[in-house]
C-alpha positions as CSV (number, residue, x, y, z in Angstrom):
1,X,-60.7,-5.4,-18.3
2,X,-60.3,-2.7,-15.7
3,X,-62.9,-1.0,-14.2
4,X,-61.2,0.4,-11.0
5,X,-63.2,3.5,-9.4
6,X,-66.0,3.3,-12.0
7,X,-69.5,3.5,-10.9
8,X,-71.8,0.5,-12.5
9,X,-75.5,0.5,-11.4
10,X,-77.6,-3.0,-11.4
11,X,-80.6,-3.7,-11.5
12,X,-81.6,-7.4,-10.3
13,X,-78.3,-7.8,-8.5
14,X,-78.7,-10.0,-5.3
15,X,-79.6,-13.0,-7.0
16,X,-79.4,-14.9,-10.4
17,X,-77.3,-13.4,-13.2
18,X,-77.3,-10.3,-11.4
19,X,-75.7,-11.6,-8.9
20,X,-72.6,-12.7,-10.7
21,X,-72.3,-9.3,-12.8
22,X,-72.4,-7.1,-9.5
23,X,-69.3,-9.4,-8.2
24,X,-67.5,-9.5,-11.6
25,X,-67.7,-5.9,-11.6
26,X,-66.5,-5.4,-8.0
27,X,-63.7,-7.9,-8.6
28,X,-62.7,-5.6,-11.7
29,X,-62.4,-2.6,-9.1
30,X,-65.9,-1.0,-9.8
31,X,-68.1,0.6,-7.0
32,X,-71.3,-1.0,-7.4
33,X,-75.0,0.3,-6.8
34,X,-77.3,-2.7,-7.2
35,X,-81.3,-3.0,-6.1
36,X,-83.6,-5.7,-5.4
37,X,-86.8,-6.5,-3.9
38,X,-84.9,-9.5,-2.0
39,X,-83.3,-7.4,1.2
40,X,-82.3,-10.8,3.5
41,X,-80.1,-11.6,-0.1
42,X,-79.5,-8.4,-1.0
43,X,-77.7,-7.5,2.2
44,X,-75.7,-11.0,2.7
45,X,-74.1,-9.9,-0.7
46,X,-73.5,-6.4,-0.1
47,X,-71.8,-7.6,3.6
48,X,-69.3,-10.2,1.5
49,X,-68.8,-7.5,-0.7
50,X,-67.3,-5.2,2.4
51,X,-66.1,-7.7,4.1
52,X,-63.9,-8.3,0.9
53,X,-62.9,-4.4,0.6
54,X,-64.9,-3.8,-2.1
55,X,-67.3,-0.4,-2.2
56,X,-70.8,-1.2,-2.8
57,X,-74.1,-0.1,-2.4
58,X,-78.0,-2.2,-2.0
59,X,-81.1,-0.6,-1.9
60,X,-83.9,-2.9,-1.4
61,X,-87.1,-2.0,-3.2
62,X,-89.7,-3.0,-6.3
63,X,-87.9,-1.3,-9.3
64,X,-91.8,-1.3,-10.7
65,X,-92.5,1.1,-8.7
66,X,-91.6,4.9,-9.4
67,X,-90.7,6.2,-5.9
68,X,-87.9,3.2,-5.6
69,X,-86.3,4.4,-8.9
70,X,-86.0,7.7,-7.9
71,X,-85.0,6.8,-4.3
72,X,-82.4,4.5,-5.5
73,X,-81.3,7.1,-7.8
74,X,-80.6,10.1,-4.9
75,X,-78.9,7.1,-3.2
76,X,-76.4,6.4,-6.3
77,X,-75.7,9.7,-6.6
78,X,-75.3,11.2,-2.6
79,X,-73.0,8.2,-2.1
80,X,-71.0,8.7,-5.8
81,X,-72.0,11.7,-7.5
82,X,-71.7,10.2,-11.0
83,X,-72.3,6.8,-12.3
84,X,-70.4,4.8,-15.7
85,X,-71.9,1.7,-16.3
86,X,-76.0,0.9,-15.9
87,X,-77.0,-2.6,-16.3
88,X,-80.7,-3.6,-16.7
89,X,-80.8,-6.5,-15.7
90,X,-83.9,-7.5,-13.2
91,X,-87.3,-9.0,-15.0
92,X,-89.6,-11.2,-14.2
93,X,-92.4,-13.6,-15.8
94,X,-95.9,-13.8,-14.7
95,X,-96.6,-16.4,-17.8
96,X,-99.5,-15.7,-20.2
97,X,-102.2,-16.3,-22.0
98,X,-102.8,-19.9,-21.1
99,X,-102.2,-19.1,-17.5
100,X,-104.2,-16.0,-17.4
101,X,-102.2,-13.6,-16.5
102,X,-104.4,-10.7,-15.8
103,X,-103.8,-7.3,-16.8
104,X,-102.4,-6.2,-13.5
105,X,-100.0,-9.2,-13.7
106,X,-99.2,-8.1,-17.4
107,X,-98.4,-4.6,-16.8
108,X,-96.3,-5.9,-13.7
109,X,-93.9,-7.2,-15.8
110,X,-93.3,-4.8,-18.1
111,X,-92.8,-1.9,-15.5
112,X,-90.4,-3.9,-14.2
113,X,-88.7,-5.1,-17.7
114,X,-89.4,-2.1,-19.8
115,X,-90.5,1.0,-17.8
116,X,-87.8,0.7,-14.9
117,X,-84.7,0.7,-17.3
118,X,-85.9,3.7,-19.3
119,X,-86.9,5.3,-16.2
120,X,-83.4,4.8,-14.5
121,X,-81.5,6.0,-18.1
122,X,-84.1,9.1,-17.6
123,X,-83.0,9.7,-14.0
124,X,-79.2,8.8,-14.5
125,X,-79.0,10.7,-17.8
126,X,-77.5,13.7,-16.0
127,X,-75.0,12.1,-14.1
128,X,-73.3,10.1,-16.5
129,X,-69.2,10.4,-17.0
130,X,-67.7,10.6,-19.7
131,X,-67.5,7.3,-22.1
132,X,-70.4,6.4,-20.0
133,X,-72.8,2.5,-20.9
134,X,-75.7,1.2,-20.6
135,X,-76.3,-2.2,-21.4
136,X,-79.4,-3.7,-21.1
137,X,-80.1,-8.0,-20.4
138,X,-82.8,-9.0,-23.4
139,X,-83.1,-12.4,-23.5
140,X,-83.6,-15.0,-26.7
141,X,-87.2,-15.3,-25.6
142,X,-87.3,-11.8,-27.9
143,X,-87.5,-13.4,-30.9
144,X,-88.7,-17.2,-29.9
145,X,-90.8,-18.7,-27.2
146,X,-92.2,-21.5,-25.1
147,X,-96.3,-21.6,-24.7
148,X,-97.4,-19.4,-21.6
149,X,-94.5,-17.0,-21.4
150,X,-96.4,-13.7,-22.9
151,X,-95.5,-11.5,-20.2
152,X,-91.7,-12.5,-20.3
153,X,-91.3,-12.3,-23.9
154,X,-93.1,-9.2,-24.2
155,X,-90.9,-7.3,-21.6
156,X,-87.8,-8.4,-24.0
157,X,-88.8,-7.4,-27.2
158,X,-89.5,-3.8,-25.0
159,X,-86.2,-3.9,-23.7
160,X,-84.6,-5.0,-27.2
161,X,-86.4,-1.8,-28.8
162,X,-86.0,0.3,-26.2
163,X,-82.1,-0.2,-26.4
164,X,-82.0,0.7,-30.4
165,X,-83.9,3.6,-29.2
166,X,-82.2,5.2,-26.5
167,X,-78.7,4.5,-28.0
168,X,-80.3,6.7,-31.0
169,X,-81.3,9.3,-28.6
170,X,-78.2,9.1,-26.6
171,X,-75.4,9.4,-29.4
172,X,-73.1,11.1,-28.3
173,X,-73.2,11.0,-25.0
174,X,-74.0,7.5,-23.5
175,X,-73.5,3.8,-25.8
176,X,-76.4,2.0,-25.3
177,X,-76.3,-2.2,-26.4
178,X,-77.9,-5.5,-24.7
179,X,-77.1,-8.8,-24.3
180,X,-79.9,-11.7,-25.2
181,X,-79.1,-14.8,-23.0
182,X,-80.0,-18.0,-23.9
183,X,-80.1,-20.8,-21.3
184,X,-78.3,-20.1,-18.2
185,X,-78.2,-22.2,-15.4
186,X,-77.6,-19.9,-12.1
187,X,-76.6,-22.6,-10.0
188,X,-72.8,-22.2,-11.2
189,X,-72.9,-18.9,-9.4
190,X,-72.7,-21.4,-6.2
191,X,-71.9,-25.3,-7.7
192,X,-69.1,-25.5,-9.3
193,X,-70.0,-29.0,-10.4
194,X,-73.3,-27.9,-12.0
195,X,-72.6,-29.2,-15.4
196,X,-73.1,-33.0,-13.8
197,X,-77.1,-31.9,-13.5
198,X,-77.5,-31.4,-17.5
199,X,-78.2,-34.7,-19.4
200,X,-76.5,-35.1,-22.6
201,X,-79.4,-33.7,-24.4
202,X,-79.1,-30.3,-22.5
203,X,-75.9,-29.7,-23.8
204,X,-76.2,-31.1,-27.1
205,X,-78.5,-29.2,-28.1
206,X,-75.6,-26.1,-27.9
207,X,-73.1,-26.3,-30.3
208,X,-70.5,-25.4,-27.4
209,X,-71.6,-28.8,-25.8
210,X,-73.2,-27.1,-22.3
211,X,-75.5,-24.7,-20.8
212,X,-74.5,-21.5,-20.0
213,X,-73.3,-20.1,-16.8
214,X,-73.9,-16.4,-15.6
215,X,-70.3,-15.5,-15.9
216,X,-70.5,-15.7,-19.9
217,X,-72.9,-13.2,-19.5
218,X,-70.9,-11.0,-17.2
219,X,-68.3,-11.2,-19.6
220,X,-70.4,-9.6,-22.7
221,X,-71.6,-7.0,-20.5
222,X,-68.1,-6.1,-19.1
223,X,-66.9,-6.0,-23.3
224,X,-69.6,-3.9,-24.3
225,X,-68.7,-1.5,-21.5
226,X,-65.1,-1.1,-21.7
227,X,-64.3,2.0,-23.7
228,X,-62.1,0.1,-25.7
229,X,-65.3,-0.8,-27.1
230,X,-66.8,2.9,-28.2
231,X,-67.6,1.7,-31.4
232,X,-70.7,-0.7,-30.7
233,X,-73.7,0.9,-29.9
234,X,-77.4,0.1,-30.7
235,X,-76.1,-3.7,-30.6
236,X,-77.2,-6.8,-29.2
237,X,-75.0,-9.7,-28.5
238,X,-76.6,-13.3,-28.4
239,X,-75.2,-15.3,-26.0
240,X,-76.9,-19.0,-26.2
241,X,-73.8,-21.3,-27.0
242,X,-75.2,-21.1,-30.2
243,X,-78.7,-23.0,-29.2
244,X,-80.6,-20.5,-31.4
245,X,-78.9,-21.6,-34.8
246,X,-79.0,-25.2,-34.2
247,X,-82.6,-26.6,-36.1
248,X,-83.5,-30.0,-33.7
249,X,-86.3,-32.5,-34.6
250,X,-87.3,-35.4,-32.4
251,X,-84.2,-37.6,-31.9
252,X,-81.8,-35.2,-32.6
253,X,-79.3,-34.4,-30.3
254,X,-80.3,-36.9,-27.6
255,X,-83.0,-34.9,-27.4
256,X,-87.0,-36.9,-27.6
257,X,-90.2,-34.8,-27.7
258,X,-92.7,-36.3,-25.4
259,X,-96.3,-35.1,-24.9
């Protein structure tokens, strides 16, 4: 896929999965507009990335807050006028219920899960070229969960709704899908021998026989932007190496339940 001169917006993007999709994206000829709250990370990416000849842009603020989103979003559009591509990508947990996560805590997470992306489609929705995406980073924890992760799960069923949502809202005029990770170790940004840390019940328990690496989830996002693509919108891809379909009891798998 080529994505020379197009203009592709993340959120999340110093660190983590974000990371990877703002350099995939730059490697595919994209200029890139990505945020963070991490500025000494933030700014060690965005040097590689000139240093490298790529055209990119960090802004270094909490996306939970209103006045960064709208600051970000004069900065996006005085440096590029118009954008393609905006990826929702940064979220946090703060745990849950068992951990008691206060209501501050709570609310937190889903400004910065839920509220920021439909704030940023808001403040983009102008500015949007033609054949214009946004895809948004669910998570499997949408529809399953460990103990303790309310505020986490909660900020991806938003984002899950809010993409059926918008793309409703938007037809005609901006395709709107997400992508639901599963377990992706973000170490293989960096290691390139970090399958050697998974025992053989970590990747059993995928049918693809390993844990995921951020660049499988670059890939679906970079698919459901291409325009070849103008026919899926409203959509969520799973991408979990199948972990979500595979039923495990104790001693299945290599894996043992211990208390």
């Amino acid at each position: 896929m080529n994505f020379k001169n197009k203009v592709c917006v993340i959120t999340g993007g110093a660190k983590g999965i974000g990371f990877c999709l703002v350099n995939e994206f730059i490697k595919k000829g994209a200029k890139v507009a990505f945020v963070d709250i991490d500025k000494i990370a933030g700014e060690k990416l965005l040097l590689n990335i000139k240093k490298d000849g790529g055209d990119g842009l960090f802004f270094c603020g909490d996306i939970a807050e209103e006045n960064t989103l709208k600051e970000f979003s004069r900065d996006v559009i005085r440096t590029y006028g118009k954008v393609d591509y905006l990826i929702n990508n940064a979220c946090l947990s703060r745990k849950g219920i068992l951990s008691d996560c206060s209501f501050d805590e709570f609310n937190y997470v889903l400004r910065v899960g839920v509220t920021a992306p439909y704030m940023l489609s808001k403040l983009f929705l102008e500015y949007f070229n033609q054949g214009g995406a946004i895809v948004n980073i669910s998570s499997t924890r949408a529809t399953m969960s460990q103990e303790d992760t309310e505020s986490y799960s909660a900020a991806k069923g938003g984002i899950s709704a809010l993409t059926h949502a918008l793309a409703i809202s938007l037809s005609g005029k901006i395709r709107v899908n997400s992508v639901s990770p599963g377990w992706i170790d973000v170490s293989a940004n960096y290691d390139n021998d970090y399958d050697s840390k998974h025992s053989i019940g970590d990747k059993e328990q995928h049918p693809v026989k390993r844990v995921g690496k951020p660049i499988d989830i670059a890939r679906a996002v970079m698919f459901l932007c291409s325009e070849d693509n103008d026919f899926i919108t409203g959509e969520n891809i799973t991408v979990d190496g199948g972990m979500t379909k595979l039923m495990i009891y104790n001693d299945d798998y290599n894996w043992k339940y211990e208390v």
